[in-house]
N, C-alpha and C positions, 0 to 999 in steps of 0.2 A: 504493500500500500504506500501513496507516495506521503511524502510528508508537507501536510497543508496544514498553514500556522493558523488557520481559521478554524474551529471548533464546529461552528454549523456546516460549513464546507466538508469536514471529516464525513461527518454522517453521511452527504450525500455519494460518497467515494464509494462504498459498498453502496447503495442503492443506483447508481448507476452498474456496476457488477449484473445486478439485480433484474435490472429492466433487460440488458442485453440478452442472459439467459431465458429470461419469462416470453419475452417478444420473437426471439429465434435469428435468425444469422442475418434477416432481410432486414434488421431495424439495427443502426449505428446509436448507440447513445452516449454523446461529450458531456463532459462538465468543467466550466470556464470557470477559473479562478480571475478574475480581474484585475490582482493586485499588480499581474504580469502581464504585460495588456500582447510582448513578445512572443510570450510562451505560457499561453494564457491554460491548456488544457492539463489538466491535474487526472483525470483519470478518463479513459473510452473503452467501449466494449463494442464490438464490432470493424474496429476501424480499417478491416476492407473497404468497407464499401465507401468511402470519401480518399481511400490512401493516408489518413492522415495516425498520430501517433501522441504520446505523451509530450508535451513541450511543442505542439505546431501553435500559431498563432490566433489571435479576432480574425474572423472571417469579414468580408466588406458589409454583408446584414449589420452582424453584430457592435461594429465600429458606428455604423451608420446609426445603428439605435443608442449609442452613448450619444452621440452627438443632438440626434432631434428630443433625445430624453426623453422616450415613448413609454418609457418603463414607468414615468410616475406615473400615469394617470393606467396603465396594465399592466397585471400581472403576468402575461405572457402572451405571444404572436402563434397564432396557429395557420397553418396550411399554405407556407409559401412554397415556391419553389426554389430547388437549388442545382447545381450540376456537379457532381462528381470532377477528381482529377482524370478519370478515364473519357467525363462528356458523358455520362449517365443523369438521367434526367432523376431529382430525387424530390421528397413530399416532406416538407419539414417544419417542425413546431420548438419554440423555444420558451422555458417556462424562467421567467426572471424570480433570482433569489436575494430576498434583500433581508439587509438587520438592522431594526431600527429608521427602517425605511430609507437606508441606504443600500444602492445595489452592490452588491458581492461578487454575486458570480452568475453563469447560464446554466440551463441544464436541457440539452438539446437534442432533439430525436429524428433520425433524419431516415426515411425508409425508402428504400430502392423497389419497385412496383413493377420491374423489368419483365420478371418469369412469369408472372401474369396476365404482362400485355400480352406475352408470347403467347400460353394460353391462351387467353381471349380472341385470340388472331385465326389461334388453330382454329377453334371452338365456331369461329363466324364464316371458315373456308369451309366446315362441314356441312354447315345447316344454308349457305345460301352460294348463289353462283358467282365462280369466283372474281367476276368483274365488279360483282354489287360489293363482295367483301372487300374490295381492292380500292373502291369510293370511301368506305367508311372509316379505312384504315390513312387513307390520306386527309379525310378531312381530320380526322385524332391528329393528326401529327402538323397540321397547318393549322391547328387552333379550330377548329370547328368543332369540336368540346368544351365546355364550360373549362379556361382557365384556374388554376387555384391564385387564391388571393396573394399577394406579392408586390415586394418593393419595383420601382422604377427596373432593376437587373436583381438577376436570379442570384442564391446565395450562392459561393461558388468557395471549394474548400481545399487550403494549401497549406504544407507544411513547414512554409519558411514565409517572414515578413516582406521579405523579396520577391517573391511570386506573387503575394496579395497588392505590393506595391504596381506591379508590374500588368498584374491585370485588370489591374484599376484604370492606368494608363492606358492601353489597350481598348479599353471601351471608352473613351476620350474622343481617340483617334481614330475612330471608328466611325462614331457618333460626328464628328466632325470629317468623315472624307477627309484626311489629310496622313501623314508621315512625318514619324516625328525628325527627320533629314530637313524637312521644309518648313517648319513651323514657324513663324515670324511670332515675335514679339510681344505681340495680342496674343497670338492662338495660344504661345506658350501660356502667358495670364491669364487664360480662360481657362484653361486646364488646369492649372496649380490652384485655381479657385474654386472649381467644380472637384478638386481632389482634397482639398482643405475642408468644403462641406462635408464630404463623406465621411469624414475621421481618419483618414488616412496619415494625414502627420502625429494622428495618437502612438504610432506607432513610433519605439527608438529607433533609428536609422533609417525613415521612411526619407528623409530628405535626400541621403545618400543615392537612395535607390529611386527614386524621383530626376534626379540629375544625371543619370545614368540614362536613366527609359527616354528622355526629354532633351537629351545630349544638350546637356549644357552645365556648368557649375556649380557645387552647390550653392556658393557664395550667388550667385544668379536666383536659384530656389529662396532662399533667406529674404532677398530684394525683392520679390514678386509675394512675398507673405507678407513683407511690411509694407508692401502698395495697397495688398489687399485690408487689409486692417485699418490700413488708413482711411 
C-alpha cells in the first residue's frame, strides 16, 4: 500500500482495490491524491485499460475542474467521455473527495465498453441485413447516438506531465489549423491563454514542456502569462 500522508485518503487506497475486483477487468478505478498535482495517482486497479500507473499525473478533465472549481457546488461529474492511450473510446465518472470542504483528492472510474460494442455488432449482423446493420453501426460511430455528457475535449489519460502538456497543445493547433513551425505571435498568445484556462501551468514543469511543443523559450512562455494576467 503506498504511503498517503492523508488519513481519509488511506481509506480510500483499499477501497479502490475494492471497486477494481467487484466491477471486473472492464472498469479502471484511480484515486488522485492532489497534494501532487505531478504524480497525483496514489493507488489504481485496473490500469490496463488507460496505460496508466502509480505516480502518472491530472488528466486535462481533472486540471480543468480545479481550475473552473466545479467541485464546490458537486460532488462529483458523471458520464463523460474519455480516450485511452491506445484511442479506446472510454465512459467515465469522477467522484470528488473533500475534508472540510476542501478538495483532496479524485476517485475515478473509467470503463472501457469495447467487447460489447463488438457484441452488439455481432448481435445486429445476425438479426438484420447486413447493409441495414452496417447504417447503424456508422451512424454509432458518427454520433448518431445520444452523446455522453462531456467537457469541450474528451478526458484523455497519460503517464507523464509531458504528454498531458503536449496534448493539450495539440488540440490548440488543431483547433486552430495551424503548426506550431508557423505560429506568429498572437497565435502563440492565444494558445498559452487557452492552455493557462485549462490548468495546464498547475502542473511543475508545464512551462518547460509548453516551450518545447510551441518552439519557443520558456523565458517567451513566462512573457505571454504576464500579458495575459495583465
Amino acid at each position: 500500500m503506498p504511503n498517503v500522508p492523508n488519513a481519509l485518503l488511506q481509506q480510500y487506497v483499499k477501497l479502490t482495490e475494492f471497486l477494481g475486483v467487484a466491477l471486473g477487468p472492464d472498469y479502471e478505478v484511480a484515486l488522485h491524491d492532489l497534494t501532487d498535482k505531478n504524480r497525483s495517482i496514489i493507488a489504481i486497479a485496473n490500469g490496463h485499460i488507460s496505460g496508466r500507473e502509480i505516480g502518472a499525473p491530472l488528466t486535462n478533465v481533472a486540471l480543468s475542474i480545479l481550475m473552473d472549481r466545479s467541485y464546490e457546488t458537486q460532488d462529483y461529474r458523471l458520464h463523460y467521455s474519455g480516450v485511452s492511450a491506445s484511442g479506446k473510446q472510454l465512459r467515465s465518472c469522477t467522484m470528488f473527495i473533500k475534508q472540510n470542504g476542501r478538495l483532496i483528492g479524485m476517485l475515478c472510474i473509467n470503463f472501457d465498453d469495447s467487447r460489447y460494442l463488438t457484441l452488439s455488432r455481432q448481435i445486429l449482423h445476425l438479426c438484420h441485413p447486413d447493409h441495414f446493420a452496417r447504417q447503424l453501426v456508422q451512424s454509432e460511430e458518427s454520433g448518431g447516438t445520444p452523446p455522453l455528457s462531456s467537457p469541450h475535449r474528451p478526458e484523455t489519460f497519460r503517464n507523464s506531465t509531458e504528454a498531458v502538456a503536449l496534448d493539450a497543445i495539440h488540440h490548440e493547433l488543431n483547433r486552430l489549423g495551424i503548426s506550431a513551425e508557423r505560429l506568429t505571435s498572437d497565435e502563440r498568445l492565444q494558445i498559452i491563454s487557452a492552455l493557462e484556462e485549462s490548468g495546464i501551468f498547475l502542473l511543475k514543469g508545464s512551462v518547460k514542456d509548453v516551450a518545447a511543443g510551441l518552439r519557443c523559450s520558456q523565458a517567451s512562455v513566462y512573457r505571454y502569462l504576464a500579458q495575459i494576467k495583465k
